[in-house]
C-alpha positions in Angstrom: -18.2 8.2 -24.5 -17.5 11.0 -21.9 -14.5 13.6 -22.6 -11.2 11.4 -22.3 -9.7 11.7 -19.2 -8.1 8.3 -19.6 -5.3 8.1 -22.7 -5.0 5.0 -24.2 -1.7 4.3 -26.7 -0.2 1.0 -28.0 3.2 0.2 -27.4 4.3 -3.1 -29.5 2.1 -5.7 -27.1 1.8 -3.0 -24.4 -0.8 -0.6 -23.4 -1.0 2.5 -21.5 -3.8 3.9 -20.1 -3.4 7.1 -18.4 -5.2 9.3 -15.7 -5.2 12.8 -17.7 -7.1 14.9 -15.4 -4.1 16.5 -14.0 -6.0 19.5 -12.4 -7.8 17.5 -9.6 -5.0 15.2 -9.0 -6.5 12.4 -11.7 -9.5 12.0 -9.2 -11.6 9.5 -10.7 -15.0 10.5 -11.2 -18.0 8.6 -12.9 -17.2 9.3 -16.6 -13.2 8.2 -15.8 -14.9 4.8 -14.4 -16.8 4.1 -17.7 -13.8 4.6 -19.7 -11.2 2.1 -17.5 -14.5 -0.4 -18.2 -15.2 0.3 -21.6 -11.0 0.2 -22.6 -10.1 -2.9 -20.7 -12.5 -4.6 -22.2 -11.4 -3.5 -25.1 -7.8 -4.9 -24.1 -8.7 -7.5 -22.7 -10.0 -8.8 -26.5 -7.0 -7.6 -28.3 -4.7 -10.5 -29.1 -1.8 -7.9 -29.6 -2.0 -6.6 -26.2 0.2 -8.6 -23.8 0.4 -6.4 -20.5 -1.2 -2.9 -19.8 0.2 -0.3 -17.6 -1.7 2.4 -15.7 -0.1 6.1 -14.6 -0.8 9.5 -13.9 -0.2 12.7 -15.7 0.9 15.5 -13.7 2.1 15.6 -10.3 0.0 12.6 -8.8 -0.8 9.0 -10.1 -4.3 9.6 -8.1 -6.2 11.0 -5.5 -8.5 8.4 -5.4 -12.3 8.5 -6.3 -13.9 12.3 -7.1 -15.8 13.0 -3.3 -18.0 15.6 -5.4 -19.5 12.7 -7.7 -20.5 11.6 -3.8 -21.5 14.7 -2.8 -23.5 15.1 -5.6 -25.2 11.8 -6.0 -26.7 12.4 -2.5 -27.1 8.8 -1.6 -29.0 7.4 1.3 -29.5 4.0 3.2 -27.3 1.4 3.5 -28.5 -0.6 0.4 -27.8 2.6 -2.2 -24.6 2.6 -0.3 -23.8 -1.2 -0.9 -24.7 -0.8 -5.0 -22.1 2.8 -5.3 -19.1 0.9 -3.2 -20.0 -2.3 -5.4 -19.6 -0.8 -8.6 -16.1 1.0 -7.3 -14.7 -2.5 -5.8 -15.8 -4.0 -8.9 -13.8 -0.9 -10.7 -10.8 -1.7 -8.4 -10.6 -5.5 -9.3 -10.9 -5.2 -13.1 -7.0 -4.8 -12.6 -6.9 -8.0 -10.3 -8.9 -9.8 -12.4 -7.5 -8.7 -15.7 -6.5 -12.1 -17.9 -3.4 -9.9 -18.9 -0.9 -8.8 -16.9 -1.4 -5.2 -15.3 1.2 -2.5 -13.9 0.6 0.8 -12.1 3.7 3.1 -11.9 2.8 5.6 -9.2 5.0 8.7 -8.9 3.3 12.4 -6.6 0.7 10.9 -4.3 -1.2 7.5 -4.9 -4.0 7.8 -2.7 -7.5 6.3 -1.1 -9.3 4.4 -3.8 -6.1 4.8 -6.7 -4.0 3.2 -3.7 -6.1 0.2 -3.7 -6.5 0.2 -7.4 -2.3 0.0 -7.5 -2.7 -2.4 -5.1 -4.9 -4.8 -7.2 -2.3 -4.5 -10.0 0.1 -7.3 -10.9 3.1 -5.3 -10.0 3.3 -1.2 -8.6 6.5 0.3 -9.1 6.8 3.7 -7.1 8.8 6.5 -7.9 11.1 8.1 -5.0 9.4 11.2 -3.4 6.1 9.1 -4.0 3.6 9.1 -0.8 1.1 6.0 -0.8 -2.1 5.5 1.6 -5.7 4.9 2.7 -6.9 8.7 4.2 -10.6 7.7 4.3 -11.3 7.8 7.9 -10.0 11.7 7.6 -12.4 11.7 4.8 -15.6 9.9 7.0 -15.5 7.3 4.4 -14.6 4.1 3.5 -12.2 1.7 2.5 -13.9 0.0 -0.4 -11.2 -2.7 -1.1 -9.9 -4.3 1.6 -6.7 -5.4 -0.3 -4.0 -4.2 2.0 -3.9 -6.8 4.9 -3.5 -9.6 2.2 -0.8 -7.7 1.6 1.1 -6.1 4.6 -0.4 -8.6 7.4 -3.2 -7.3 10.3 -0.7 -5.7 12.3 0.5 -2.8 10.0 -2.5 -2.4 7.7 -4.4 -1.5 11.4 -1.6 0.9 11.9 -2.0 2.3 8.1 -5.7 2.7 8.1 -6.7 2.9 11.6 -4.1 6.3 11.3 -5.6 7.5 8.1 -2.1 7.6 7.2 -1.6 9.5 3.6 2.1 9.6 4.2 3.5 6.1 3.7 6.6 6.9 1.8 7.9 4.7 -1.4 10.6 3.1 0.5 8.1 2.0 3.6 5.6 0.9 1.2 7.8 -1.1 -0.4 9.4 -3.1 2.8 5.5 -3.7 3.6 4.7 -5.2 0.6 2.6 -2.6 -0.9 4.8 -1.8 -4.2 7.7 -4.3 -5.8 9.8 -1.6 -6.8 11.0 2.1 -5.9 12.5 3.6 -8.7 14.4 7.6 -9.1 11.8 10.2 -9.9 11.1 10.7 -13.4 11.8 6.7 -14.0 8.6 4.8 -13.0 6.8 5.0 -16.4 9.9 3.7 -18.1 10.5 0.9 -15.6 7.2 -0.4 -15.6 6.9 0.2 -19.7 10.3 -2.4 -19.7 9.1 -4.8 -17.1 5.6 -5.3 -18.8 7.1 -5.8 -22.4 9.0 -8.5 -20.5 5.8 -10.4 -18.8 4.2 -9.6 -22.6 6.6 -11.2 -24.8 6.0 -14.9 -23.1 3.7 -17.5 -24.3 0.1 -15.5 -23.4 -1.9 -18.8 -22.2 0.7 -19.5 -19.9 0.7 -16.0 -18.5 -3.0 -16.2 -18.1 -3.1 -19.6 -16.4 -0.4 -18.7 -13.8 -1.9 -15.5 -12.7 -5.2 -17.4 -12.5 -3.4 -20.1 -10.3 -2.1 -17.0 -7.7 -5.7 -15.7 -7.3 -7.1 -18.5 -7.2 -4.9 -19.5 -3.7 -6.0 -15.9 -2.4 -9.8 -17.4 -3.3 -9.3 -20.7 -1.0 -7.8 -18.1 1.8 -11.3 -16.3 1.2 -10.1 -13.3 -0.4 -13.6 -12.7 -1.6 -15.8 -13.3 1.0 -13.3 -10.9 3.0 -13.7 -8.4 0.2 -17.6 -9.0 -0.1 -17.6 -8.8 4.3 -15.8 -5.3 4.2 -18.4 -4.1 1.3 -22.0 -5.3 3.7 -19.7 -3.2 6.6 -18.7 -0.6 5.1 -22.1 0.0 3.8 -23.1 0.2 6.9 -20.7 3.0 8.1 -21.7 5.4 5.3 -25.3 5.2 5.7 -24.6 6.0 9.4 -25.7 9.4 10.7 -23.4 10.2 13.7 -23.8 13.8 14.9 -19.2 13.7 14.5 -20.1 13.0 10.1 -23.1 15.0 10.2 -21.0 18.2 11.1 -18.5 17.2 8.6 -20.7 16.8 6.2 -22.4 20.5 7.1 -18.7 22.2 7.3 -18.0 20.2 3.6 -20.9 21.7 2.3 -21.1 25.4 3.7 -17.2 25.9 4.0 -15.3 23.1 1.6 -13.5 20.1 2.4 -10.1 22.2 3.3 -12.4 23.1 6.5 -13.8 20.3 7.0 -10.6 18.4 7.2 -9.2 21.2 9.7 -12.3 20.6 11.9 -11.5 16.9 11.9 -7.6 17.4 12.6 -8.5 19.7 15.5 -10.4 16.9 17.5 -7.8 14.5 16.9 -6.1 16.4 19.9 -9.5 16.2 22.4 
């Protein structure tokens, strides 16, 4: 196994797993990935473990996916596009599909890919002072879960990620459907701790078979095939070689992403 980023401890018939890679804001990198896999499957098997929570440690639940593991994996053509956002999605939806019950308490920033991941969770309860969003068009990425208009509607996920907006507050996220809960700072962990002990102390096949009988109505609305659609598309964008992401990619690489990002802000004014 790779160094521990994520912290795994056993609460009666709940589990925690926690981001602990507080000095890049719990940016998820390829190491991180292999442990979520290699711990909810070992969750998923223990009869002892009724619910599992996910949070951050320090000042953010996530950033969303490491952009150097990107950078570094210099991939090319659509099809070694398709397999990297694949294996993310499929990341994302381990908390969707989970048999078990799963909570993400989100307190700092809860961002890009960790915003979808929240979003693929059973519940999200979000601290106050907590910002929530999809920044990847900033980024001249992608979305690689398409969760949020199943969730919010067309109108106001276009607004949301159309805008690159990274500043959707707790409360607004919560009146759009994107979190059940805003809680006082400092309080998330706790209430999601409380609320999954809860879901865990009922009969487990039951728990299983109704969360089943949810997804599987978002499967008849074609929840998949949407999510498999955005995948083949969003393939496509980042194995696209506009002059606009070629620069950015140029300024990323000989100045940082801080510049690159300033570049990028100063057009949105042309």
């Amino acid at each position: 196994m790779p160094e521990t980023h994520i912290v795994l401890t056993r609460h009666g018939a709940v589990a925690h797993l926690l981001l602990n890679r507080p000095a890049r804001l719990n940016a998820i990198d390829a190491g991180m990935k292999a442990q979520i896999h290699h711990l909810l499957d070992e969750l998923e098997a223990d009869a002892a473990i009724g619910a599992i929570v996910i949070s951050g440690a320090g000042r953010a639940f996530s950033s969303g996916m490491d952009l150097k593991d990107d950078a570094a994996g210099h991939t090319r053509g659509e099809q070694a596009w398709r397999e990297v956002l694949a294996a993310d999605l499929a990341l994302i939806m381990r908390f969707w599909d989970c048999p078990k019950p799963t909570l993400a308490a989100v307190h700092g920033f809860c961002l890009a890919a960790s915003c979808e991941l929240a979003m693929a969770c059973d519940v999200t309860i979000a601290e106050q002072g907590c910002f929530l969003g999809e920044p990847e068009l900033r980024f001249g990425t992608v979305i690689t879960a398409m969760l949020m208009p199943w969730l919010t509607g067309p109108k106001i996920a276009k607004e949301l990620l159309l805008a690159a907006d990274d500043r959707i507050s707790a409360e607004r996220a919560e009146r759009i459907g994107l979190v059940n809960q805003v809680v006082p700072q400092g309080q998330g962990l706790a209430s999601a701790m409380r609320l999954a002990a809860r879901m865990a102390a009922h009969d487990r096949d039951a728990v299983r078979l109704t969360k089943l009988a949810i997804h599987r109505s978002f499967d008849l609305m074609g929840l998949r095939e949407a999510l498999s659609a955005n995948l083949n598309i969003a393939a496509q964008i980042e194995s696209l070689e506009t002059p606009s992401r070629r620069t950015f990619k140029e300024i990323t690489q000989r100045e940082g992403l801080k510049a690159a990002l300033a570049w990028r802000d100063c057009r949105e004014g042309d």
